[in-house]
ZAMAR-823106 format. One record per residue (C-alpha): residue in one letter; x, y, z. Coordinates in Angstrom, 2 decimals, m for minus. Each point is the difference from the previous one (the first is absolute). Example, Ala and Ser with C-alpha at 12.3 -4.5 7.8 and 13.67 -1.06 7.14 Angstrom:
(r A,(12.30,m4.50,7.80))
(r S,(1.37,3.44,m0.66))
***
This chain:
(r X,(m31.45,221.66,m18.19))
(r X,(1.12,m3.64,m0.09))
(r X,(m3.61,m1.72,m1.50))
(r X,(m1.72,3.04,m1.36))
(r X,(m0.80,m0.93,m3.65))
(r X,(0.29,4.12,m0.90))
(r X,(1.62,0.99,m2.99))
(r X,(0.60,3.76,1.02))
(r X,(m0.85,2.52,2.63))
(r X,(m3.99,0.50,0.70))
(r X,(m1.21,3.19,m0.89))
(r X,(m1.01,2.53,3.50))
(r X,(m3.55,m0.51,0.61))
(r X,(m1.07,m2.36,m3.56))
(r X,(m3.10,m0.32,m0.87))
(r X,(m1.60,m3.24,1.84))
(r X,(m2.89,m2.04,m1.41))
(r X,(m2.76,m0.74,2.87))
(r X,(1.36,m2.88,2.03))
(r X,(m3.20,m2.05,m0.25))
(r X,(m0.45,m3.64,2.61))
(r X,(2.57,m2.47,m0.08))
(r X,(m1.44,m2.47,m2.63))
(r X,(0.06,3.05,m2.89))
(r X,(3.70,0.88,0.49))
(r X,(2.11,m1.13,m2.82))
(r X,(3.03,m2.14,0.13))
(r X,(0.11,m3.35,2.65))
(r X,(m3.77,m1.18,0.94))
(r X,(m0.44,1.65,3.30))
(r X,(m0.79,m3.36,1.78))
(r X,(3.73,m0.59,1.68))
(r X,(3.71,0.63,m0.36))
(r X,(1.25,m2.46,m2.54))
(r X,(2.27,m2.83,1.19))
(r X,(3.84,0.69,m1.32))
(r X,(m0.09,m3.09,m1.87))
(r X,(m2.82,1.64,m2.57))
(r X,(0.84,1.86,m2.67))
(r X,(m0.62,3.26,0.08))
(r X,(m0.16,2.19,m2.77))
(r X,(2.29,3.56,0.54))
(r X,(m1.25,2.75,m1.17))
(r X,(2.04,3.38,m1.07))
(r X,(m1.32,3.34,0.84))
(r X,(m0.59,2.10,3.29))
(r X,(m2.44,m1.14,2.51))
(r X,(m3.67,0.62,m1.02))
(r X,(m1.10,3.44,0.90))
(r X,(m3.43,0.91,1.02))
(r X,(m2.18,3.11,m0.87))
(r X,(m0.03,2.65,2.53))
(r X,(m3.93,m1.05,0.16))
(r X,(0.26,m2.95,0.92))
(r X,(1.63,0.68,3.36))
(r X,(m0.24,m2.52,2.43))
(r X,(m1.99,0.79,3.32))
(r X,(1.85,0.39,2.74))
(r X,(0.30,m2.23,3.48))
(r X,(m0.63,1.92,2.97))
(r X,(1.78,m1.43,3.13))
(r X,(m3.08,m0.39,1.29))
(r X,(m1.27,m2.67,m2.63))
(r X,(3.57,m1.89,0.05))
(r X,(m0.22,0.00,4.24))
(r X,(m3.44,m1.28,m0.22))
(r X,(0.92,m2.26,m2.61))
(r X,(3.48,m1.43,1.96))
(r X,(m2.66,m0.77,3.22))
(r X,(m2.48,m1.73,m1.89))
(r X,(2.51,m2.31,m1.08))
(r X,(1.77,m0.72,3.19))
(r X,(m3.21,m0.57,1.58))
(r X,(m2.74,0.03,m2.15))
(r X,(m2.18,2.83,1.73))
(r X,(m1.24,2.04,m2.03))
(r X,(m3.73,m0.11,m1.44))
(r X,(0.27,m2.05,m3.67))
(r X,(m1.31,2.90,m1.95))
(r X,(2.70,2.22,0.92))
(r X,(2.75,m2.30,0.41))
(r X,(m1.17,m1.08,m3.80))
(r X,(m0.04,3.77,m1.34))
(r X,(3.31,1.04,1.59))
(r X,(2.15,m3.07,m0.74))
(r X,(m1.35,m0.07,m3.25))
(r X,(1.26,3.61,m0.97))
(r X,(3.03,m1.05,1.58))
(r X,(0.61,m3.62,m2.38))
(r X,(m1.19,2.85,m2.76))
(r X,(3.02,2.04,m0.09))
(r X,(2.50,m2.79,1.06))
(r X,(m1.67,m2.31,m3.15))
(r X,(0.80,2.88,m2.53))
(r X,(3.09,0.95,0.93))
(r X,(1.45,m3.64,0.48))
(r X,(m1.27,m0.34,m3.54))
(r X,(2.03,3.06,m1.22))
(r X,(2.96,m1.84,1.53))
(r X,(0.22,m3.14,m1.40))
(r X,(m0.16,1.98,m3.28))
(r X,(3.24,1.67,1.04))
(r X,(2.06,m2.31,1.32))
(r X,(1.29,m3.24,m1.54))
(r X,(m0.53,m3.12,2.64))
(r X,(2.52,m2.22,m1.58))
(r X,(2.54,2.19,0.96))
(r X,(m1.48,1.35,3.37))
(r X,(0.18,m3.87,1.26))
(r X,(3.70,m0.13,m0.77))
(r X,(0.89,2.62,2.56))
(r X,(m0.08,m0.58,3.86))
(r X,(m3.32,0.47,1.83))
(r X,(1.49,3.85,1.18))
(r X,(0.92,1.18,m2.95))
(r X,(m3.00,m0.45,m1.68))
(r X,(m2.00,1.60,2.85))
(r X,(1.89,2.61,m0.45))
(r X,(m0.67,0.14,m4.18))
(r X,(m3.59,m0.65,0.67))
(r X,(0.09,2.69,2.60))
(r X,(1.16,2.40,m2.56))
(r X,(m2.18,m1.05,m2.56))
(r X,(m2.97,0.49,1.66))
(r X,(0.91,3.52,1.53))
(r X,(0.33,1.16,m3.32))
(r X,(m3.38,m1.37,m0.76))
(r X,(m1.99,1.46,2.73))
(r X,(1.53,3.56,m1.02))
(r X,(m1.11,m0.60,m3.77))
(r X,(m3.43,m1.07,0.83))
(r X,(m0.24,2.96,3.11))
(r X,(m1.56,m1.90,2.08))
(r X,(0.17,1.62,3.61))
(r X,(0.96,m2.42,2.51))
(r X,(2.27,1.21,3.28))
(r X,(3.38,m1.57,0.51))
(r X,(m1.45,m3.05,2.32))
(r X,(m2.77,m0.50,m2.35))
(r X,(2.70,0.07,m2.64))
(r X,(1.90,m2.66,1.81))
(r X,(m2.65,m2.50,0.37))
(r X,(m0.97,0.21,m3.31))
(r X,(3.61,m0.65,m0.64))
(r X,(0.47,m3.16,2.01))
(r X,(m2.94,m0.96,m1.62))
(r X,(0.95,m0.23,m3.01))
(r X,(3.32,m2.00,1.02))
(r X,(m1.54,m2.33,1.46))
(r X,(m2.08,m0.44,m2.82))
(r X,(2.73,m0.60,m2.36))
(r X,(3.05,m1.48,2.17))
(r X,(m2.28,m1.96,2.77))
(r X,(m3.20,m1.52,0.81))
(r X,(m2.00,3.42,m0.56))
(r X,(m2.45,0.72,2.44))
(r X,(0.72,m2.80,2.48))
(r X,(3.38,1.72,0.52))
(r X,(m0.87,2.08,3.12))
(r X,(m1.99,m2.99,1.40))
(r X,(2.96,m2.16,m0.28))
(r X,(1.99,2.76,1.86))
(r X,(m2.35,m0.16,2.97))
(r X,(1.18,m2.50,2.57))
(r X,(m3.24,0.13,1.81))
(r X,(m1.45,m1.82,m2.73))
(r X,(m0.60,m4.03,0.22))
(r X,(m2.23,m0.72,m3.14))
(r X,(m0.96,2.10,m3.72))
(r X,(m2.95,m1.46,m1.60))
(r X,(m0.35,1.48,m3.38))
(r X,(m3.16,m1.15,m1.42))
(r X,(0.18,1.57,m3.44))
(r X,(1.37,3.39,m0.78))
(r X,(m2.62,2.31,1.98))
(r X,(0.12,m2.04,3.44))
(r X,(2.39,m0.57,2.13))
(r X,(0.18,m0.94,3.72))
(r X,(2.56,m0.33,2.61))
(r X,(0.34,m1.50,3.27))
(r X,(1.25,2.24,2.84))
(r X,(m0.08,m1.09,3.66))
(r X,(m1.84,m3.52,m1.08))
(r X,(m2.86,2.26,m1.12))
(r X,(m0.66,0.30,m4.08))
(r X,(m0.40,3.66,m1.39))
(r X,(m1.24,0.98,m3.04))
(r X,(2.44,2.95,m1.27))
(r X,(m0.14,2.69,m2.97))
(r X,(2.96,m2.03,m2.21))
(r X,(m0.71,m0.71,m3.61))
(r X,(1.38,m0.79,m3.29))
(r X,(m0.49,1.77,m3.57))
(r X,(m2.02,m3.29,m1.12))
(r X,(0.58,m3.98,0.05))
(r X,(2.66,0.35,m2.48))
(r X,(2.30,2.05,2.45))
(r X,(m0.94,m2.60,2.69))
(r X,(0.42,m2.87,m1.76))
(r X,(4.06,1.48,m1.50))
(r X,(0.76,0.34,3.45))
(r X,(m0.99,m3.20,1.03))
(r X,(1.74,m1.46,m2.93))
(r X,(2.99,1.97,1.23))
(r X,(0.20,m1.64,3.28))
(r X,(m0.47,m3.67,m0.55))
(r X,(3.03,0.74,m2.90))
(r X,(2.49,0.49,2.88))
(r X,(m0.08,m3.09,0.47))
(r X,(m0.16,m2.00,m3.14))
(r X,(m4.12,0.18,m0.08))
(r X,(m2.52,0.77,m2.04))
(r X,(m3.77,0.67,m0.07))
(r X,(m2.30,0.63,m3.20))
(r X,(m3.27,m1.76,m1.46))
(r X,(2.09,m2.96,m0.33))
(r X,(1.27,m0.25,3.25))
(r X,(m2.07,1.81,2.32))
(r X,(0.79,m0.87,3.64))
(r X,(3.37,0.34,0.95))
(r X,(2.26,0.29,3.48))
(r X,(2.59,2.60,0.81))
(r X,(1.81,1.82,2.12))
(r X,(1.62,3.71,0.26))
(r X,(3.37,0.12,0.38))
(r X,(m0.32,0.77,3.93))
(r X,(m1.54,m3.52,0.05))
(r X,(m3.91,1.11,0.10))
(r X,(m2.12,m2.73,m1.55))
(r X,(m2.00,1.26,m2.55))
(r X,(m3.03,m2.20,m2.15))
(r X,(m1.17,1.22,m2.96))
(r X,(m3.75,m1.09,m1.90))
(r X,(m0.87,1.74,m2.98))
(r X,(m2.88,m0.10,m2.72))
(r X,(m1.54,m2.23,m1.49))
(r X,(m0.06,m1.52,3.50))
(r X,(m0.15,3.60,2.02))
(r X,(m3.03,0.59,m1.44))
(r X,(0.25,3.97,1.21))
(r X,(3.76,0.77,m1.75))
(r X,(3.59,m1.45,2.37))
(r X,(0.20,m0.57,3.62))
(r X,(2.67,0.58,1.51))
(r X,(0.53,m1.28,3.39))
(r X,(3.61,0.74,2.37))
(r X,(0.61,m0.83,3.12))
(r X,(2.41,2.26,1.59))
(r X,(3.36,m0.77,1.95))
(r X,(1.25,2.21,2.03))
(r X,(2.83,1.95,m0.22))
(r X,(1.77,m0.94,3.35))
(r X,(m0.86,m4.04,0.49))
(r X,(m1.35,m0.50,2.90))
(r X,(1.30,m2.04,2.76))
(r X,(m1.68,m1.87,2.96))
(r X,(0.65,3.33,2.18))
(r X,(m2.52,1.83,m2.35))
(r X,(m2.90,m2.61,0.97))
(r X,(0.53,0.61,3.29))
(r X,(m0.17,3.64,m0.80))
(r X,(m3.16,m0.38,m2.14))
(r X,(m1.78,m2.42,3.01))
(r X,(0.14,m3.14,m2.57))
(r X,(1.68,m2.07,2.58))
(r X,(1.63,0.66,3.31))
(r X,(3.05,0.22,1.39))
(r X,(0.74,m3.85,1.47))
(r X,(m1.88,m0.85,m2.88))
(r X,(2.31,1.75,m2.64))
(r X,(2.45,m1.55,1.64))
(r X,(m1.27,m3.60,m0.07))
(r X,(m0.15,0.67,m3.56))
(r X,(3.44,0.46,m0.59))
(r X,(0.89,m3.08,1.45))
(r X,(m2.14,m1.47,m2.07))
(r X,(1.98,1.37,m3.04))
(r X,(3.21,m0.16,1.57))
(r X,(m0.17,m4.10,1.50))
(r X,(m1.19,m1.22,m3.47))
(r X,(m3.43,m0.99,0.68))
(r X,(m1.92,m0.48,m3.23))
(r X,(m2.69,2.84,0.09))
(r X,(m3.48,0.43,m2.11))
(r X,(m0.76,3.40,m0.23))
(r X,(m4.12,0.31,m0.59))
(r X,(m2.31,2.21,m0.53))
(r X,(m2.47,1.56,m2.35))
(r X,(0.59,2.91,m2.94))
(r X,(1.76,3.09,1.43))
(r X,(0.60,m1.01,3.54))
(r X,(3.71,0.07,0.00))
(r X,(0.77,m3.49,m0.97))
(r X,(3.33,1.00,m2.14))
(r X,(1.00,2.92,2.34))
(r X,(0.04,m2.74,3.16))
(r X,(2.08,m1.84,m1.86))
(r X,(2.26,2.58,m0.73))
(r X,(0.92,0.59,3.36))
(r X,(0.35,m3.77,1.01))
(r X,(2.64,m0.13,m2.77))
(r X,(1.71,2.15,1.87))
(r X,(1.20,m1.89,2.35))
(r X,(1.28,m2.96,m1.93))
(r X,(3.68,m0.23,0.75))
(r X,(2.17,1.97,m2.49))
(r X,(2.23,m3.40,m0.79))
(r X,(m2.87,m1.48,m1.83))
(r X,(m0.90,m0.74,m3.43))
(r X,(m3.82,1.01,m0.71))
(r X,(m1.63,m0.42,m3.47))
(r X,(m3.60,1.87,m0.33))
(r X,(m2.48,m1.24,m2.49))
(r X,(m2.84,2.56,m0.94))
(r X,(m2.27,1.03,m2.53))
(r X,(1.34,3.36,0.06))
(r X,(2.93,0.69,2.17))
(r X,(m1.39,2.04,2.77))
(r X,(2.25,m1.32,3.06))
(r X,(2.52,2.09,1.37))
(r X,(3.02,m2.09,1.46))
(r X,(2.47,1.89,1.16))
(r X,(2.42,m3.10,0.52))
(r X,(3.15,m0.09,m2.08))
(r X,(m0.20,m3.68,m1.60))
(r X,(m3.45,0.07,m1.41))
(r X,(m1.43,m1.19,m3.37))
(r X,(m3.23,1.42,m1.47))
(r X,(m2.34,m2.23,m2.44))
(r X,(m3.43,1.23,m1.66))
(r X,(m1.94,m1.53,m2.31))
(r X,(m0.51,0.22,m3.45))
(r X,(m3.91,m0.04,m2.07))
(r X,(m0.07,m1.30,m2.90))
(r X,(0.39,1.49,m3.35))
(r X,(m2.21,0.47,m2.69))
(r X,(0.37,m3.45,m1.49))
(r X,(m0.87,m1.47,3.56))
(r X,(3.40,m1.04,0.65))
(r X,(2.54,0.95,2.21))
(r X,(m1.35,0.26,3.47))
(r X,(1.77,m0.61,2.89))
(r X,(m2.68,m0.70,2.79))
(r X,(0.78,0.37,3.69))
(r X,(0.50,m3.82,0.61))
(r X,(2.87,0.07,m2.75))
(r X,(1.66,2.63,1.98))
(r X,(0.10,m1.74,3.78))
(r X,(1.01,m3.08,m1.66))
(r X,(2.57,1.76,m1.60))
(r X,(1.70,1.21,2.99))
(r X,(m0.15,m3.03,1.61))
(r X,(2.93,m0.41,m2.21))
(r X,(1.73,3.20,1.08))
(r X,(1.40,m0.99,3.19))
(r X,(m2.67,2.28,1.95))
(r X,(0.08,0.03,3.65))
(r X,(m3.70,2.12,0.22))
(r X,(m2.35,m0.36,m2.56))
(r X,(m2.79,3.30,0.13))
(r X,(m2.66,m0.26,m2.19))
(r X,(m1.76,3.30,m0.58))
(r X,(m3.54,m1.66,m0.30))
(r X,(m1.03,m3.58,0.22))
(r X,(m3.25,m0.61,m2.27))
(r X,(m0.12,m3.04,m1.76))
(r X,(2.19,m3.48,m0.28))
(r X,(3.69,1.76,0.81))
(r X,(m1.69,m0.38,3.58))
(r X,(1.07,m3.96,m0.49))
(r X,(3.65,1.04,m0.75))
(r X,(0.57,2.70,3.01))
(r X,(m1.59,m2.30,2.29))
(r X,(2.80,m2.67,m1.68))
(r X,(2.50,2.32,0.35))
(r X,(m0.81,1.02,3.75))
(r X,(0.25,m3.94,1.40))
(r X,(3.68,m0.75,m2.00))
(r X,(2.47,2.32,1.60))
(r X,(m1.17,3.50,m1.18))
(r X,(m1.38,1.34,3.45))
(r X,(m0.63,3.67,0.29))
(r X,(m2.55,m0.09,m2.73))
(r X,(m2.93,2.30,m0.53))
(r X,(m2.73,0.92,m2.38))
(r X,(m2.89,1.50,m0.03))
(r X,(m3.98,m0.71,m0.21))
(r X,(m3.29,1.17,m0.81))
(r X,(m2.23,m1.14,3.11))
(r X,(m2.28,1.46,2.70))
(r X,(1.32,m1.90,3.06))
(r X,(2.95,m2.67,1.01))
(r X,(m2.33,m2.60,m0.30))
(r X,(m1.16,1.01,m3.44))
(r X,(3.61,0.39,m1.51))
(r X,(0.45,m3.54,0.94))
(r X,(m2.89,m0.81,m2.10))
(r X,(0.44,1.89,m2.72))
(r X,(3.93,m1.61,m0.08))
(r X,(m1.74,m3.52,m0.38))
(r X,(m2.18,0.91,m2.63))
(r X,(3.02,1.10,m2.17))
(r X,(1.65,m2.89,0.30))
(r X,(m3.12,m1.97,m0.86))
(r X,(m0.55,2.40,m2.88))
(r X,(3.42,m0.22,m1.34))
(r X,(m0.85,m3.84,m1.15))
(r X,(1.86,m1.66,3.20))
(r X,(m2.30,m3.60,0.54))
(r X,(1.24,0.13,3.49))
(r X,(m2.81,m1.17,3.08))
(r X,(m0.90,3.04,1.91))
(r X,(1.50,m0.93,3.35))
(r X,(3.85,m0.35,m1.73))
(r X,(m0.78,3.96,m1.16))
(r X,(m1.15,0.55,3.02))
(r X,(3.84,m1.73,1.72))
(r X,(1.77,2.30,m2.81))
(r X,(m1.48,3.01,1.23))
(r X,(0.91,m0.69,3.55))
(r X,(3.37,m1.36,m0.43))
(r X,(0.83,3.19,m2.08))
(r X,(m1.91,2.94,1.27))
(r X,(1.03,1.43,3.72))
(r X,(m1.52,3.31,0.35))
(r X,(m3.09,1.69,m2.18))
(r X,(m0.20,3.90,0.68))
(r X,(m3.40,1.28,m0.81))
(r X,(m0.42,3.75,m0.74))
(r X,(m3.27,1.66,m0.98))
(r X,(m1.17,3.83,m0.85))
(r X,(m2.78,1.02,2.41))
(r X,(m2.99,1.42,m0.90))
(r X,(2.09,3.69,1.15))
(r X,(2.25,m0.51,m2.53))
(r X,(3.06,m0.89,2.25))
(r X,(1.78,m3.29,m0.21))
(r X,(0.49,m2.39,3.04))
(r X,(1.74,m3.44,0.13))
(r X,(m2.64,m1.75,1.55))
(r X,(1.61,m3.51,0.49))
(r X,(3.08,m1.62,1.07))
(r X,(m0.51,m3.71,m0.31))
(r X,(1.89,m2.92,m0.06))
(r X,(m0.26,m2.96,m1.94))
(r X,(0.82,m3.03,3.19))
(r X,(m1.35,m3.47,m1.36))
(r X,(m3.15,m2.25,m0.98))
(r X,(m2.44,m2.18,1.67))
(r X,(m1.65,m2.11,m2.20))
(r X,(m0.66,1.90,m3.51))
(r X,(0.11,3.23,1.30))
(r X,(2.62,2.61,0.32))
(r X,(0.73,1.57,3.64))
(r X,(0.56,3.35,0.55))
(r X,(0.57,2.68,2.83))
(r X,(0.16,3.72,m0.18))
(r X,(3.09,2.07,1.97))
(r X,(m1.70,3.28,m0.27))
(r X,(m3.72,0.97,m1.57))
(r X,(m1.47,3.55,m0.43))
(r X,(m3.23,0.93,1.95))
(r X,(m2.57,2.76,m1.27))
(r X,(m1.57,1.48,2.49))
(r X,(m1.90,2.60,m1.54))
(r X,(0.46,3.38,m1.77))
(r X,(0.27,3.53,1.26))
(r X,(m1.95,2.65,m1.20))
(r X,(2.20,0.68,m3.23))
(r X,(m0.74,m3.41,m0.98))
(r X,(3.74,m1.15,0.44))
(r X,(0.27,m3.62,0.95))
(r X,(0.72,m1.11,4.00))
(r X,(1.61,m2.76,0.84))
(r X,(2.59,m1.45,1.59))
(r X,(2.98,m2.83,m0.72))
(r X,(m0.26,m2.78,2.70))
(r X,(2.97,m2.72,0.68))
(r X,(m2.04,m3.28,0.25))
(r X,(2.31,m0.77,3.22))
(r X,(1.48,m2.79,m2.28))
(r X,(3.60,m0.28,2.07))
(r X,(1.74,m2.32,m2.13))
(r X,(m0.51,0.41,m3.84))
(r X,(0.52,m3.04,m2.22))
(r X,(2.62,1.81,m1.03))
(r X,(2.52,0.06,3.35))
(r X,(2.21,m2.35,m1.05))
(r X,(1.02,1.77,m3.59))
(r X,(0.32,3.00,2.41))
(r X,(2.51,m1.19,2.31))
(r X,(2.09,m1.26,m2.52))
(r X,(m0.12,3.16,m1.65))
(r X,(0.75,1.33,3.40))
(r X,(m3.13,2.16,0.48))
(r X,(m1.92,m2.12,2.33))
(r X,(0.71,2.53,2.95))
(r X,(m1.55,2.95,m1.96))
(r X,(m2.33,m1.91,m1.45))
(r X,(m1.21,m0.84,3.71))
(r X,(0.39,3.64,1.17))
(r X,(m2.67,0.83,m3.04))
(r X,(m2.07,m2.71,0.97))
(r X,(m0.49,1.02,3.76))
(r X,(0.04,3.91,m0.85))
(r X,(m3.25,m0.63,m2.58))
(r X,(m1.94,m1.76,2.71))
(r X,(0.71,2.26,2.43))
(r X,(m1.78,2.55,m2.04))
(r X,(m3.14,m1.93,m0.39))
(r X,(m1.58,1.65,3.11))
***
């Protein structure tokens, strides 16, 4: 065996001192698999052995089936949930403690990722048999991709991250953790050994990136590397040990198709939206947490012509651009002297020096509003961004009072003539009450009278009411508008015919 620190063959059947709870067993504190970068102190001799006595109880499949379903869905009654996983975390916590006496982490991270499965794997086999502890081969199995996880990946949230189906994981400290399935938030079974082990992991993920989070610096920004944004708060200012929030991306982007699919939008109106995206018309994506802000703007992306350049500028790089010629910025906190930070606004005025041809900000939220709106009105058309707002008419306000906070002394009315010389269509989505997500405004951006901007929707969502299993009716309605502001970019871009053809086929559907 590759890692085993054994310096001959182990006796049949030793004699094994009582494998007590995890914070007794000697060697590594039991709180979390330390990082490769720590030392780590090898030890000779054979794994530990236990007494005969102190024989481990055994899981029935009963408890572990029980135990899987309470935290999928979160089920079961709390005082048996509570007695059965913790028998379970028993037995995993004592015999992940006899491995990290065996093995020698230094050298395990030097291999590849299946390799040292397969080590750990062996390891651990060998373990179970020493301490007889009677588990059946799925059982056995479980426990074994466990204990991977715990020391390769991100521990316990590895199966959640596996599940597509899953949009959000809240950890909130290391006995409570939610997920959001279906735009509904469940409380599941999934837990971690202690803060320690939560807090390791979380300092493993914001590391992929550069990051770091501690006492020192404790909010921090990241992403997997699938591009799922992750934020991380720990103590002192979680006052209950690290949160850990992730946002999810799917697997398989999704593409304009899928709303249709999902009853976000409708057909004509899917398909005015790609015009939108494909005739350059600057677009503000808006809407409030969770409603599918980024994902929208994923799919509008898709239709930008694969000749041109795009540059993205995020916090942390979430978009998925599937074009060929396409530069990705994020930002940068500062360090723990206070220096170094490279804020949003440094980025988009950056690339204004890159020769882009689309600008997409991830998230407009303070004075880089001033730039994009810069950048939109001198040659860089086919912009888009995105906004935290309730309505059109609300996103327009909120872009105002960015510029105003960002230290601009400019009169209110020549905001007001930026905004509407730059902006040509805001999209508003929103998450219902059901948990499903809509785009609930199309709206164009046409002009001013006096001081005040002038706007006119294409296509608005109705609610009608709910059906008895509390899901959300509605309906999208065309506002009969035939001729968007828009029709001219169209026809040059040549899509004024099926631009028309949408137009007519969404009022016909009004009825």
């Amino acid at each position: 065996m590759m890692f085993g620190k054994r310096s001959g063959e182990n006796p049949p059947r030793p004699s094994l001192p009582s494998p007590g709870p995890a914070e007794s067993s000697p060697g590594i504190p039991p709180q979390d698999v330390p990082r490769p970068d720590m030392p780590l102190a090898a030890r000779p001799g054979s794994i530990p052995p236990a007494a005969p006595t102190g024989q481990l109880p055994p899981v029935s499949p009963a408890v572990r089936q029980a135990a899987t379903a309470q935290s999928i869905t979160g089920s079961l009654e709390p005082k048996t949930a509570l007695r059965k996983s913790d028998s379970y975390y028993d037995i995993k916590s004592t015999i992940f403690n006899a491995l990290i006496d065996a093995i020698d982490l230094t050298q395990l991270a030097q291999i590849d990722r299946g390799a040292a499965r397969e080590e750990i794997k062996d390891i651990v086999n060998e373990i179970i048999t020493l301490k007889e502890v009677v588990m059946s081969v799925a059982e056995q199995e479980e426990l074994l991709e466990d204990i991977c996880n715990d020391v390769l990946g991100f521990g316990p949230l590895e199966p959640l991250l596996a599940r597509d189906d899953i949009a959000d994981i809240m950890v909130n400290g290391a006995n409570t953790t939610f997920i959001e399935v279906g735009g509904k938030v469940l409380k599941t079974g999934v837990r971690f050994r202690d803060n320690t082990q939560l807090l390791n992991i979380c300092q493993r993920i914001v590391s992929q990136i550069g990051r770091r989070v501690d006492e020192a610096s404790p909010i921090c920004d990241a992403r997997l590397l699938d591009g799922s944004r992750v934020n991380v708060i720990v103590p002192p200012l979680a006052i209950d040990g690290p949160t850990l929030t992730i946002r999810k991306f799917k697997k398989d982007r999704l593409r304009l198709p899928d709303l249709v699919k999902f009853s976000s939008i409708t057909k004509e109106g899917a398909t005015i939206l790609e015009i939108i995206g494909r005739v350059r018309c600057n677009v503000l994506v808006s809407g409030g947490t969770g409603s599918g802000k980024t994902t929208l703007l994923n799919c509008l992306t898709g239709y930008i012509d694969l000749d041109e350049r795009v540059i993205t500028c995020e916090d942390a790089a979430e978009l998925q651009l599937q074009q060929p010629h396409v530069v990705r910025l994020e930002t940068r906190p500062p360090n723990l002297e206070g220096e170094g930070e490279i804020t949003m606004r440094d980025l988009v005025k950056n690339c204004l020096r890159m020769r882009p041809e689309r600008i997409i900000v991830g998230e407009v939220r303070g004075p880089e509003a001033f730039d994009l709106l810069q950048a939109m009105n001198t040659g860089h058309d086919g912009s888009m961004g995105t906004l935290h707002a309730n309505s059109p008419r609300e996103a327009l306000q909120r872009l105002e009072s960015m510029i105003t906070m960002g230290g601009f002394a400019l009169p209110s009315k020549t905001i007001k003539e930026m905004i509407c010389g730059s902006i040509d269509v805001i999209i508003q989505t929103s998450r219902l009450r059901d948990g499903s997500r809509r785009i609930t405004h199309v709206t164009e951006v046409i002009g001013m009278e006096g001081e005040v901007i002038i706007t006119q929707d294409l296509f608005v969502y109705e609610i009608m009411g709910e059906d008895a299993n509390g899901k959300i009716i509605g309906q999208h309605r065309s506002t009969g508008i035939a001729r968007p502001h828009f029709w001219d970019r169209a026809r040059y871009f040549g899509e004024d015919a099926r631009l028309a053809d949408a137009l007519e086929k969404a009022e016909s559907l009004n009825g």
